[in-house]
N, C-alpha and C positions, 0 to 999 in steps of 0.2 A: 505751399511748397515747404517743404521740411531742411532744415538748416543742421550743416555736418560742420563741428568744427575742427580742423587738424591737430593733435595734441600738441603741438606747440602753438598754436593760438591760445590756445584755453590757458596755458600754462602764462604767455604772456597777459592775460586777463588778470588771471590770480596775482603775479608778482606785480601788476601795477596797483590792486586793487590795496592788496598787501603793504604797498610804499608808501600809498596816498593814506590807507588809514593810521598809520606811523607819522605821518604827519600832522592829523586832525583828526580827531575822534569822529568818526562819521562819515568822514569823505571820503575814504575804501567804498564804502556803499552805495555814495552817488555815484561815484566812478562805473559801480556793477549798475546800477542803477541808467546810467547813460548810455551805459551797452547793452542793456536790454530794447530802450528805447532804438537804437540804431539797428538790431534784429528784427524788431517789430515793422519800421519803414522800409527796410530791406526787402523783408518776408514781403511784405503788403507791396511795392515796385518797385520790385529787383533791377529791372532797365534801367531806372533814370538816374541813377548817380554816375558821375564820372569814370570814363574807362581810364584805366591805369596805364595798363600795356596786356596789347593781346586781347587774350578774355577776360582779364580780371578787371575789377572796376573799384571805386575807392567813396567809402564814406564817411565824411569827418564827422568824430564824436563831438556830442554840444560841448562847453563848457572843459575841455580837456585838447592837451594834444597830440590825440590816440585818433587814427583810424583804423575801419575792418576797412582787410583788401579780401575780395571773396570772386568767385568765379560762380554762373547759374550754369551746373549740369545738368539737363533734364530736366528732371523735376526736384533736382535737390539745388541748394544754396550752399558752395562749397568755402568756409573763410578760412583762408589760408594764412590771415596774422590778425594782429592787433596791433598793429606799429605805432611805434611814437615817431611822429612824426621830423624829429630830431636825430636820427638813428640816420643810418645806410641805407639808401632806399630801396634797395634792392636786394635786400639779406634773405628775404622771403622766398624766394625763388627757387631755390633748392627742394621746395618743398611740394612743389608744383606736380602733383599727378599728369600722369602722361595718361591720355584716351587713345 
């Protein structure tokens, strides 16, 4: 399955990845580093993590408190944020392709 990220995800990736290595030399990377890993589990089974609301479902990053919310279209893997999980839970929504 090929995985589509929304430009504000990706954006949110960057700016956390950005803050965390502002903090520590190096832990920007783990951070990309942790989201690679949760792409990878995802891609490999999409079903089993937690549904959020609707079709979107939620996967907690290791070590961080970021998850991807992502939707399985077809044959693609749509993530529609990178949230931190301290945030408004729902801010993502707007972003929500209609089928």
């Amino acid at each position: 399955m090929k995985m589509v990220l929304d430009p504000s995800a990706n954006a949110e990736m960057r700016d956390a990845a950005f803050f965390y290595e502002g903090c520590r030399d190096g832990l920007g990377q783990e951070f990309l580093d942790a989201v690679e890993l949760a792409f990878g589990e995802i891609s490999q089974r999409p079903m089993i993590w937690r549904i959020l609301k609707g079709r979107f479902r939620r996967y907690l990053i290791h070590h961080f408190p970021y998850a991807v919310i992502y939707s399985i279209e077809d044959d693609t893997i749509y993530v529609v944020a990178i949230m931190h999980m301290k945030r408004k839970p729902d801010y993502w929504q707007d972003r929500v392709r209609d089928k």
